[in-house]
C-alpha positions in Angstrom: -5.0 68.3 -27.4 -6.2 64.8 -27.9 -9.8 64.6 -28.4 -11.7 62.1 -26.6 -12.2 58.4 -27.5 -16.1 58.2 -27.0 -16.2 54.4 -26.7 -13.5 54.4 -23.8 -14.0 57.8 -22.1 -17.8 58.3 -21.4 -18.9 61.5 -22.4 -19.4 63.9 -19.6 -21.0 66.3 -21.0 -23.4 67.2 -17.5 -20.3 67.7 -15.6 -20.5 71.7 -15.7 -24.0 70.9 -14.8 -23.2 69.4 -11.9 -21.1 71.7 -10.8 -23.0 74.6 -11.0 -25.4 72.7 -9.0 -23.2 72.2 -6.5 -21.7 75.3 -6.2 -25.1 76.6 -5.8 -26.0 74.0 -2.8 -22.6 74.8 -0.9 -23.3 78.4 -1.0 -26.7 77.9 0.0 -26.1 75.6 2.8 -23.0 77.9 3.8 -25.0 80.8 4.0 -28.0 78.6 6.4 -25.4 77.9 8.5 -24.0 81.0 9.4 -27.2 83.2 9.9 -28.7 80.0 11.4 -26.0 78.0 13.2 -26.1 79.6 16.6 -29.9 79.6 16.5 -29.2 75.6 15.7 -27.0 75.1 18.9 -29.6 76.5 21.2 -32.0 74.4 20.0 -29.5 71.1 20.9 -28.6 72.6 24.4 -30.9 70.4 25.9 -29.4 67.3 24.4 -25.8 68.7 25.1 -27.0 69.1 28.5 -28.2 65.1 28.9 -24.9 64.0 27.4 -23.1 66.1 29.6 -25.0 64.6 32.7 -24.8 61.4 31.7 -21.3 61.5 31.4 -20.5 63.1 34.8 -22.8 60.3 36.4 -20.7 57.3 34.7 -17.0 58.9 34.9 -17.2 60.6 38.4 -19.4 57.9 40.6 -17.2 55.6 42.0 -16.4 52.5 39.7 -17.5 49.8 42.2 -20.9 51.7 42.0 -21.1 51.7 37.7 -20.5 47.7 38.3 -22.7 47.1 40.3 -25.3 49.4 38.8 -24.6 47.7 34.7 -24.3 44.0 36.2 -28.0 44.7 38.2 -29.5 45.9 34.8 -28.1 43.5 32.7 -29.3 40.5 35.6 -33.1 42.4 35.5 -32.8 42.1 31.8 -31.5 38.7 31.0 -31.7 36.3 34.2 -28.6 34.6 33.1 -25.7 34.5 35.8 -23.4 34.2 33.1 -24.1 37.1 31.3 -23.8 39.0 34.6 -20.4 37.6 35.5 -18.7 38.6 32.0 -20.0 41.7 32.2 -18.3 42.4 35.3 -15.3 40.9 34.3 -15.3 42.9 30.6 -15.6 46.1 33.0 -12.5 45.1 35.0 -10.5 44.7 32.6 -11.2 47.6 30.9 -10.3 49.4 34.2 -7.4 47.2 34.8 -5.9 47.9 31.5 -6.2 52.0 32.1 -9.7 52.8 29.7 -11.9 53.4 32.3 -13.1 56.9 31.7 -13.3 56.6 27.7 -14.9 53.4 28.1 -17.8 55.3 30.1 -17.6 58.4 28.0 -18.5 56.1 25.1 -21.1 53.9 26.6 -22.8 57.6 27.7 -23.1 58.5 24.3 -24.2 55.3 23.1 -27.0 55.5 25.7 -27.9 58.9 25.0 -27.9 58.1 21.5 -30.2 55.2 21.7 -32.8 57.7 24.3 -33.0 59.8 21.3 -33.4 57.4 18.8 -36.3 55.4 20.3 -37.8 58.8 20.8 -37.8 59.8 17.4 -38.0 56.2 15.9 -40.8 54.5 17.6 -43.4 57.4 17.0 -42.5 57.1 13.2 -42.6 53.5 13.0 -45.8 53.1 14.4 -46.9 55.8 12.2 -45.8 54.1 8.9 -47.8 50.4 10.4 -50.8 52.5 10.4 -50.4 54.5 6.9 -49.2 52.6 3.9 -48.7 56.1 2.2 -46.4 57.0 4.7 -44.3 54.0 4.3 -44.1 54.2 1.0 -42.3 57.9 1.3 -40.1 56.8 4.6 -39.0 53.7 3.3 -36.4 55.0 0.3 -35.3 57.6 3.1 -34.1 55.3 5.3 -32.4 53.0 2.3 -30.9 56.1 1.9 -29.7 56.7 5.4 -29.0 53.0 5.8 -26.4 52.9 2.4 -25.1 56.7 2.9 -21.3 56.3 3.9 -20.9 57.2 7.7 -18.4 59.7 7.0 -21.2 61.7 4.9 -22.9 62.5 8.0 -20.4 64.3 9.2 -20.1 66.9 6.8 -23.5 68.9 7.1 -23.6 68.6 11.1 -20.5 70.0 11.2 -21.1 72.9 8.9 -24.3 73.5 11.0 -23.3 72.8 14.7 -19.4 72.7 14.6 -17.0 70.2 16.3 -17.6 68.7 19.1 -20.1 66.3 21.3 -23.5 67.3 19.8 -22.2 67.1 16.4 -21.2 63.8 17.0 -24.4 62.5 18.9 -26.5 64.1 15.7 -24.6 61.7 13.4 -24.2 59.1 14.8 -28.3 59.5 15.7 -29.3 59.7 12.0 -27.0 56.8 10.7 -28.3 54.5 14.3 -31.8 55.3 13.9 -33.3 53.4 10.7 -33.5 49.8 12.4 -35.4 51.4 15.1 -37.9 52.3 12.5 -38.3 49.6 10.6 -38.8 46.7 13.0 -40.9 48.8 14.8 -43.1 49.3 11.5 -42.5 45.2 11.1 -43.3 43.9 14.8 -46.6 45.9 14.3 -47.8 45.0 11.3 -46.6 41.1 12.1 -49.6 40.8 14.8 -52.0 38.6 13.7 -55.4 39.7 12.5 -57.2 37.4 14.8 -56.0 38.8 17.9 -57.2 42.5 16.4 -60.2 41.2 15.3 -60.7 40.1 19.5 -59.4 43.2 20.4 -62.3 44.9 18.1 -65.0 42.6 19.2 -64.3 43.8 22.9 -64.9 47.3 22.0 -61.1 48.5 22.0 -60.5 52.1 20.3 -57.7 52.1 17.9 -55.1 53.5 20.6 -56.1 51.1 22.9 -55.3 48.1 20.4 -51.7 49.8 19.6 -50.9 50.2 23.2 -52.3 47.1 25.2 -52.2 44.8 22.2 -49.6 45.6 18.7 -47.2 47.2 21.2 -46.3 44.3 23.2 -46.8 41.6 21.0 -44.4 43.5 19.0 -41.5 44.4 21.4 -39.6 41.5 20.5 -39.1 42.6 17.3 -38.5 46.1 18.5 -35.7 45.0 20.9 -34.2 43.3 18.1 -34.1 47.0 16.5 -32.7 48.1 19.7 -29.9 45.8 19.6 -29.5 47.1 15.7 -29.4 50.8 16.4 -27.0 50.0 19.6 -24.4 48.3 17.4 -24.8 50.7 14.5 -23.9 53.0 17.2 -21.0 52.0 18.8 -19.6 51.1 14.9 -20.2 55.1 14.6 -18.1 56.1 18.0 -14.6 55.9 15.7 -15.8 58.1 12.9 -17.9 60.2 15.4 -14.0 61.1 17.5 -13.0 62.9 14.3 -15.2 65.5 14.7 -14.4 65.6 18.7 -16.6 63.0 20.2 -14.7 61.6 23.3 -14.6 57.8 24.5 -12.6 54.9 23.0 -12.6 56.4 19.2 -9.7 59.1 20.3 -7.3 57.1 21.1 -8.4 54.8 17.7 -8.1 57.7 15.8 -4.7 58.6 17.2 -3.0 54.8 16.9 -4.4 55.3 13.4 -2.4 58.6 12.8 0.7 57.9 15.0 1.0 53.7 13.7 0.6 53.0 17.6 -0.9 49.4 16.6 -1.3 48.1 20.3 -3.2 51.0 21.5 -5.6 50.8 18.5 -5.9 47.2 19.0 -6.6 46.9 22.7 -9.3 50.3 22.4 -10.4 48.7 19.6 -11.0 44.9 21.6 -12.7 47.8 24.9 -15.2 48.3 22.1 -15.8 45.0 21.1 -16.4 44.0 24.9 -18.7 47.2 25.3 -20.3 46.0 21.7 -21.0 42.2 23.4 -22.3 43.4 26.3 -25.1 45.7 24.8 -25.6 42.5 22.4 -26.2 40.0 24.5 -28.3 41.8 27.2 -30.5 43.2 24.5 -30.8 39.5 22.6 -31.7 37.9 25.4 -34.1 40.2 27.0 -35.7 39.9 23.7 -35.8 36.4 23.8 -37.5 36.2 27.5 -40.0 38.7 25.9 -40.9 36.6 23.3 -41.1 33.6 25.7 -43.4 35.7 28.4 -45.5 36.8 25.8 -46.2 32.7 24.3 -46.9 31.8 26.9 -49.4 34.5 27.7 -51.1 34.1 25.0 -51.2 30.9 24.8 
């Protein structure tokens, strides 16, 4: 046997180390999931239960009614005809070209996924603008979440909840949700100190500052975190069909597998239609927040 050359090969001597560690972590998290797993799933039922409803609502209404009903939000949103008009004609196209029902299966999930993230994310970003300490402990967590590989994600919620649609919607929740957090935590914290010192001199309580004053000068920047999470989102809906998320990913992940490259390019180009849709209704409702709120406060 050759010994080792020490200044080529480095020496790795915590390699057992390691992988007693992680044969001790596997077996541990193995054995969570199997006297836990089922107690897991109940808890998500709920959740399972929104997708589920959500999804019936988008593929089963008629589609003349899901136009109408996206192109209305996205005109209350943004004002702009044109935004309207490509949406509706994104939509048809999508329809005409036979990817109707994935395309709403996705755009479900993607709004599910973004319910549960500003649920979770706004309560923790305001939390971290009011406690430096806390920020200080979030902060590497979410570098964390933010440089993870996507495919990581995968791996525990699968060993804990199985395959299928809540797995999916966990993971692509916890790689989605970390721009939610942190421009919430900015927006709030970029207020200016004159404003709270007016609010103080009025007599406002601390809650009452957050909510009739840091809040909405600060929902600019929050939509702008919206419009983050919803595109981290939709980049998870590929990875999130291997572990049986329907929508536009299946038939990704099966040109992928089968070398079908114009099925994976025109699901792939539905996605990027979905992906500038969410975009530019998000941007510019941001933009008309920011202008509503100059010129209300001068």
């Amino acid at each position: 046997m050759t010994p080792k050359n020490w200044l080529t090969e480095f020496p790795d001597m915590g390699a057992d180390q390691l992988s007693a560690f992680r044969q001790t972590v596997d077996g541990a998290f193995r054995s969570f999931s199997r006297n836990y797993g089922e107690t897991l799933e109940n808890l998500f039922n709920p959740l399972r239960d929104f997708l589920m409803y959500s999804e019936r609502l988008l593929t089963q209404s008629p589609w003349p009614v899901v136009i109408g009903v996206i192109a209305l939000l996205a005109w209350l949103a943004t004002r702009s005809w044109k935004i309207v008009i490509g949406t509706i004609l994104t939509l048809l196209v999508i329809g005409y070209f036979g990817m109707w029902e994935d395309t709403m299966k996705t755009i479900s999930m993607i709004f599910v996924c973004t319910v549960v993230t500003l649920v979770l994310g706004l309560p923790i970003g305001i939390a971290m603008s009011r406690w430096d300490r806390l920020q200080k402990v979030i902060n590497p967590a979410l570098d964390v979440m933010q440089t993870m590989p996507s495919f990581v994600y995968l791996i525990p919620v699968v060993m804990l909840l199985g395959i299928g649609r809540v797995a999916g919607m966990i993971a692509v929740v916890v790689y989605a949700i970390p721009p939610v957090i942190r421009f919430t935590n900015l927006g709030i914290r970029l207020v200016s100190q004159d404003l709270l010192e007016a609010a103080d001199a009025f007599g406002s309580s601390m809650w009452q500052k957050m909510i009739q004053v840091q809040l909405p000068l600060a929902l600019p920047t929050i939509m702008a975190g919206v419009n983050q999470t919803i595109m981290l989102s939709l980049g998870m809906v590929v990875i999130a069909a291997m572990i049986g998320v329907q929508g536009l990913g299946q038939p990704v992940l099966k040109a992928i597998a089968n070398q079908y490259f114009t099925m994976g390019m025109i699901n792939g180009l539905a996605i990027v239609g979905i992906a500038i849709i969410f975009d530019r209704v998000s941007q510019t409702y941001g933009k008309r927040l920011q202008r509503h709120l100059e010129v209300t406060h001068g």
